[in-house]
N, C-alpha and C positions, 0 to 999 in steps of 0.2 A: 504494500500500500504506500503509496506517494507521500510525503508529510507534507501537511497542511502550514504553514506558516501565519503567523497573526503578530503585526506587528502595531507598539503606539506609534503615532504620527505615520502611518502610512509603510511600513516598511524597514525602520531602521532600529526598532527597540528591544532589547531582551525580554522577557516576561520571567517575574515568577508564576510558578504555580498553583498555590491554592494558600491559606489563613485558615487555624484550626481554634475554637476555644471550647472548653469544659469547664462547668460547674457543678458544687455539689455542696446547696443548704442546708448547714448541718440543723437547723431549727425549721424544720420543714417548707419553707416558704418557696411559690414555685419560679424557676431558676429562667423562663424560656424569654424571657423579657429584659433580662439582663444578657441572656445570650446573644440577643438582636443588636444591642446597643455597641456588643465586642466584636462582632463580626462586619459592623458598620465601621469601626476603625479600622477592621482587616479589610477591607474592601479593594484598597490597593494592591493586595496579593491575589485577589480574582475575581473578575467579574462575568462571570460565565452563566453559575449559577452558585445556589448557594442550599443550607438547609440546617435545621434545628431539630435534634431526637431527644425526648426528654422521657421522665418515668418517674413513679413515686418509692420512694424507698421507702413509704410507711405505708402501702399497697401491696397489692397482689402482685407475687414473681412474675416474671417475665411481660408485663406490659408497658408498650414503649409506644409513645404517641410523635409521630415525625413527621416532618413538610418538608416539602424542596421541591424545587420551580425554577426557571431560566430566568436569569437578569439578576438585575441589582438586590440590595437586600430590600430596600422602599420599596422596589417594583415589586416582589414574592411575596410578602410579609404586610398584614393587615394587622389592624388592633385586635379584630376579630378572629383571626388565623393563630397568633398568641396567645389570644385570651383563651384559645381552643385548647394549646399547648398546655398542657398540667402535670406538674411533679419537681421536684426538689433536685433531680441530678438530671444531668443534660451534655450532649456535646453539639456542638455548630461549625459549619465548615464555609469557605468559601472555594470556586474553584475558574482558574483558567485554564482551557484546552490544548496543550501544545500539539495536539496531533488524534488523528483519529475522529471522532465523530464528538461534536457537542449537543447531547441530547440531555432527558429531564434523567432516563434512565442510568445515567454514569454522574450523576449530582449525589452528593453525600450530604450527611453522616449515612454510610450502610449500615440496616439495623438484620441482625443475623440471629434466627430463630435456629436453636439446636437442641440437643439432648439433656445438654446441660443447663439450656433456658438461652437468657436473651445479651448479645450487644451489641453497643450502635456506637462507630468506629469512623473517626474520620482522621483520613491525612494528607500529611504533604512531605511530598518527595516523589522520588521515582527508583525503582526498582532495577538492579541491572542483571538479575537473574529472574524478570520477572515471564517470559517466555518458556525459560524452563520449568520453572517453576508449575506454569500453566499449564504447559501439558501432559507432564509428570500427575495432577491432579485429573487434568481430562482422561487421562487412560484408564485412568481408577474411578470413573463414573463422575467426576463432578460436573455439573449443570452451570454455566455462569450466564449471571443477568447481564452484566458490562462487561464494557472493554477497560477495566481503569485497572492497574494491578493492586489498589485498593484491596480490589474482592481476592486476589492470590494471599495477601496480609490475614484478611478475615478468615477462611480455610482453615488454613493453619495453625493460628488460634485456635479456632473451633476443633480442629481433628486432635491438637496437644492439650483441648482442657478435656476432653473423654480421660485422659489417663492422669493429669495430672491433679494435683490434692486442688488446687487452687488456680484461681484466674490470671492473678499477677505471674506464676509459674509457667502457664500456659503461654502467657504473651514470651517469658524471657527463652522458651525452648520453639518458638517458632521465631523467634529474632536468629537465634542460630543458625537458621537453614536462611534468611533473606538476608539478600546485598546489596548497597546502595543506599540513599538516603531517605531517613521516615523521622519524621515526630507525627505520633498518635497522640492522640486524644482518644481514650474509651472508656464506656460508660455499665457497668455490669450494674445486676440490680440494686447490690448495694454497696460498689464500690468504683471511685474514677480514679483511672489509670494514666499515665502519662510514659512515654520513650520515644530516646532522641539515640539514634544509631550510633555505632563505636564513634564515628568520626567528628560526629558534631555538624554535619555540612548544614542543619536546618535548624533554626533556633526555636525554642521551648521554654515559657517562665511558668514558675508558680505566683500565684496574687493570693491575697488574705482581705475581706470588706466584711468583718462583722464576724458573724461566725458560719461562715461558705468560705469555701476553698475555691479560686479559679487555677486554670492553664490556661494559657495563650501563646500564639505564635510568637508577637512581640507586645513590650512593655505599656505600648502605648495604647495596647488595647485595654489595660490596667488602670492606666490614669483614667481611661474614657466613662468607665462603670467605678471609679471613687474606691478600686482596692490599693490596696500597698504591694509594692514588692517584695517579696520575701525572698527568691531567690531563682537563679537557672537550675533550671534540669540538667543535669551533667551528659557529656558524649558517652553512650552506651547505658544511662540509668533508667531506670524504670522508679515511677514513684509512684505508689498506692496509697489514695486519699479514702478512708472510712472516719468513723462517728468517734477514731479514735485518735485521729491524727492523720501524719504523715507518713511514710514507710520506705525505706529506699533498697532497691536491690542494685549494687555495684557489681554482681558477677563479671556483668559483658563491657564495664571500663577496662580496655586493654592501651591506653595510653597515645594512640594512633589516631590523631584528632587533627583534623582536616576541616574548617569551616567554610562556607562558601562565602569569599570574599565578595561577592556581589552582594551579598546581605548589604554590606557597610558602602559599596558604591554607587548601590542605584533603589534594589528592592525595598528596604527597610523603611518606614517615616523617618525622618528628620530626627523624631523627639523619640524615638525608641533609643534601649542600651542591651547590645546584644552582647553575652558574657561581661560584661561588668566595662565595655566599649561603647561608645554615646555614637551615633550613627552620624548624629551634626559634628559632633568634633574628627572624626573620621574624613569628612569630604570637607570639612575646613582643611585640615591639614595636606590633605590633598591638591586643594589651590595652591597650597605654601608651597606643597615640593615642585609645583610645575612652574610656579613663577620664581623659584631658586633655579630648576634646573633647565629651563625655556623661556629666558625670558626673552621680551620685544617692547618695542617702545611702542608706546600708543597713546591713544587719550583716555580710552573707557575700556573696563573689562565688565561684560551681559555674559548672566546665566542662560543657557536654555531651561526651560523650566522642565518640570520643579528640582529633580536631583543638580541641574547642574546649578541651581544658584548658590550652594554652600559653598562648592566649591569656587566659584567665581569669585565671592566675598574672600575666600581665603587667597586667592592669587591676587587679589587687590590689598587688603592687609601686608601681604609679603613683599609687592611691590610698588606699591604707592600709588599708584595706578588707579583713579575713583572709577569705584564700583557703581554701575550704572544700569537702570530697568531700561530695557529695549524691546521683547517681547511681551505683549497683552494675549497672556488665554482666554479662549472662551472655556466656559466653564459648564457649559452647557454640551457638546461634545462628549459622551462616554464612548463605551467603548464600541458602539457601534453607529454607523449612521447610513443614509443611501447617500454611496459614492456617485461622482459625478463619471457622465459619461467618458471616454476617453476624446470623444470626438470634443466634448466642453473642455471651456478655458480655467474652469473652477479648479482646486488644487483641493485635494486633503489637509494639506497642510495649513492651506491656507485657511481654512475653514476652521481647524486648530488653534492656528498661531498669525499673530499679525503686528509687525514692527510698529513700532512708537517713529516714526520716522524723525521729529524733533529732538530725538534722542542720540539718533546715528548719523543723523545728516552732518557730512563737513567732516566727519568724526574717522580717528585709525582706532579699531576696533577688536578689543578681543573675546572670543567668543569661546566659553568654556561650557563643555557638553560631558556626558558623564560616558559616552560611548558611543564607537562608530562601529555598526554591523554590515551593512552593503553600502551603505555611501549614499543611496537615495533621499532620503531626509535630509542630510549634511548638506549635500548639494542644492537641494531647496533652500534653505535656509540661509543661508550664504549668498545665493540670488537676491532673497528677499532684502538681506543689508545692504546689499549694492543697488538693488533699486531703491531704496530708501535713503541712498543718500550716502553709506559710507564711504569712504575713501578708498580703506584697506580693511580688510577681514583677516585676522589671523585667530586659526584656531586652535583650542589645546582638551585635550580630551583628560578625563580623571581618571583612567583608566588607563593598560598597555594595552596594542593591537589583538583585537579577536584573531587565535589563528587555528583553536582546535574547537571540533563540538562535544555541548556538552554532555552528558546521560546521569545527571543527578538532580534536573527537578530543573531545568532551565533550557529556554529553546532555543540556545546558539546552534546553528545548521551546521551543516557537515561544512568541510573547509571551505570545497569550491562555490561555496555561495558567501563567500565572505572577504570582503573586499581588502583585507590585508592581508590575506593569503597570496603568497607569490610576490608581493609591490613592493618597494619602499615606498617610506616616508612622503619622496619627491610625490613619488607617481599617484600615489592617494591625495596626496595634496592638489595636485592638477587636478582628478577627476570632481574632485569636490569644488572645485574654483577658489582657494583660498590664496591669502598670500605667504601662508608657512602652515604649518602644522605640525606639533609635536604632541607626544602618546605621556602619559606618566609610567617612571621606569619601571619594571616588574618588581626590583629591590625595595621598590617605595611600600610597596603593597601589604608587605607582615609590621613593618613601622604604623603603616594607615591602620591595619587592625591590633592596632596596642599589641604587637609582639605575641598573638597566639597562633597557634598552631593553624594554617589557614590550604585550602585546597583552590590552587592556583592554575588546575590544566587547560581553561576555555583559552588562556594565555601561553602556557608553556607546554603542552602536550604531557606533564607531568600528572599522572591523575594515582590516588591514593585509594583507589579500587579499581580493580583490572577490569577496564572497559567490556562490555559486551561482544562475544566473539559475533553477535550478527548485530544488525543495527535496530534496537528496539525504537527508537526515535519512529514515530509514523505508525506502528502496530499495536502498540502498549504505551498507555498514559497513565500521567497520576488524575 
């Protein structure tokens, strides 16, 4: 199957994949309403589709009441659709498609009736033995509703809690047999679970508001519902929330921790802090190294919005150089709209984004963008400053050159669809129309994420789990 690509602004942006949150009131109050409001701050990790599986843990086993629907979380989710939702523990998912089909049927949380009763499991990442996985499972009779390797995750689960004493148990002996990157969120009937792969590639907080316990992808879905931070889920932990606490299993910390630096360059909000690293100070500093180690004389350094404006304030800070708004979003633009004919003069882009021309006119310009995938976008954009007036455009990217794809939860394509595969510098520069361009250096990259352990292959073809021997990209989604 061919993959589908979906890009922001028309072509040129990475996506993540999906935002998970879980709650579990420990004073029965029900949870599905707070879940709405966290998955509203996750929104930026996927707008495909989305959904909320909740159940009462002072009720009858096994009953799990769940929604999910195509589009935003506004667009799914009524007062009434909520008010429907009842019970004190709950997970919520958002999702975006990087391949394969986006139907209602591959929209999560998956809620999985079994022998052992019920759970409703959402995640994010992507699986790199999840082919095998799948039909290792198909031979032995299993039936799947999706195409998401979600449902490969849930099996397994389910086939390891037949034997084992326990739920939490069950997840950490079906974590053994999957490869690749997952933070879960799941919901059994009276207890919510939380696991973030050996490597760490996907971030996962615990929050504390009263006496309920959350999980969330990031922090800032925390601030959003009025909890506290209590702390990250650690790479490889599993954390089990009951009426007793907290609970940690460290088995599968094997110390080989690898995050996905695009957390801190593009995916993340601003105001989130992934492992104890602030997402704004990350792409601030990021400015700093590119205007230390590129610099050009100008008058104004413009963000492209929104990740690249942190950075742009920080290459202004570092070089004196006033930091200046040039691009007006429309805000109205998600993620989908009817494109213009090819035969019309309307642009995507433009429809998106539209220069302050007062702002650039007369003006040497520089232009900090948080990443260049095919160059189509950059290329627009770069037009639009010079119709509007600039002088010179020079551009500087917060990131090194895309040169490999990736298979842990991000839709970088295979190489030869990526415009810095094979080019220098010069020659991407020409195609884009600028008057320079320089990448941030790959060295800069463990500095930008405060010195941790960080999984850098979409950059250096160095990947910290042995790529898939066939290409799941296009066949298998998270």
């Amino acid at each position: 199957m061919e993959k589908t690509l979906a890009f922001d602004l028309e072509g040129d942006k990475a996506h993540e994949e999906c935002g998970v949150f879980g709650m579990y009131d420990l004073d029965g109050n029900d949870v599905a309403s707070t879940i709405y409001y966290g998955l509203c701050a996750l929104q930026h990790r996927g707008q495909e589709s989305c959904g909320i599986a909740v159940s009462d843990t002072y009720g009858p086993k096994g009953v799990v009441n769940a929604y999910r629907g195509m589009g935003l979380c506004n667009e799914v989710f009524t007062p009434e659709t909520l008010d429907g939702l009842k019970g004190n523990i709950g997970v919520g998912h958002v999702r975006y498609s990087t391949a394969g089909s986006s139907t209602r049927e591959n929209a999560q949380p998956l809620v999985l009736n079994y022998v052992k009763g019920t759970l409703a499991l959402a995640h994010n990442g992507n699986l790199v033995n999840a082919p095998k996985l799948r039909r290792e499972l198909a031979y032995d009779g299993a039936i799947f509703q999706t195409t998401i390797d979600t449902e490969v995750i849930a099996y397994h689960i389910a086939r390891e809690r037949v034997k084992a004493k326990t739920a939490e148990e069950a997840v950490a002996n079906a974590m053994k047999k999957i490869k690749g990157a997952y933070s879960l969120v799941i919901a059994s009937p009276r207890k919510l679970m939380g696991a973030r792969d050996p490597q760490g590639f996907k971030p996962l907080c615990i929050g504390k508001r009263d006496n309920a316990y959350i999980l969330a992808s990031e922090t800032c879905a925390l601030d959003t519902v009025g909890a506290q931070f209590v702390r990250d889920v650690l790479p490889g932990e599993i954390v089990t929330i009951t009426k007793d606490g907290i609970a940690s299993n460290m088995t599968l910390c094997d110390g080989k921790e690898a995050r996905c630096v695009f957390e801190y360059i593009y995916f993340a909000r601003p105001d989130s802090v992934f492992d104890g690293v602030g997402v704004y100070h990350s792409r601030i500093y990021a400015g700093q190294c590119l205007a230390k180690d590129s610099p050009v004389d100008a008058d104004i350094v413009v963000g492209v919005p929104e990740s690249g404006n942190a950075a742009a304030l920080g290459y202004s800070m570092e070089s004196g150089i006033p930091y200046s708004m040039a691009f007006v979003k429309n805000s109205y633009v998600g993620r989908t709209f009817i494109k213009p004919k090819q035969s019309s003069r309307e642009s995507a882009v433009r429809v998106k984004l539209n220069v302050l021309r007062e702002a650039v006119d007369g003006k040497r310009v520089i232009m900090i963008d948080d990443s260049i995938v095919r160059g189509t976008t950059s290329n627009r954009i770069v037009s639009m400053l010079r119709e509007a007036g600039a002088r010179e455009v020079h551009v500087r990217v917060s990131a090194p050159p895309f040169l490999y794809p990736c298979y842990f939860g991000t839709d970088i394509p295979s190489s030869d669809q990526l415009i810095a595969y094979g080019k220098t510098e010069d020659e991407i520069c020409k195609i884009i129309g600028a008057d320079s361009l320089s990448y941030l250096k790959v060295e800069r990259l463990k500095e930008m994420a405060g010195n941790l352990p960080i999984c850098t292959a979409c950059f250096t073809g160095d990947y910290p789990v042995d790529p898939p021997g066939e290409d799941i990209r296009g066949i298998y989604e998270k």
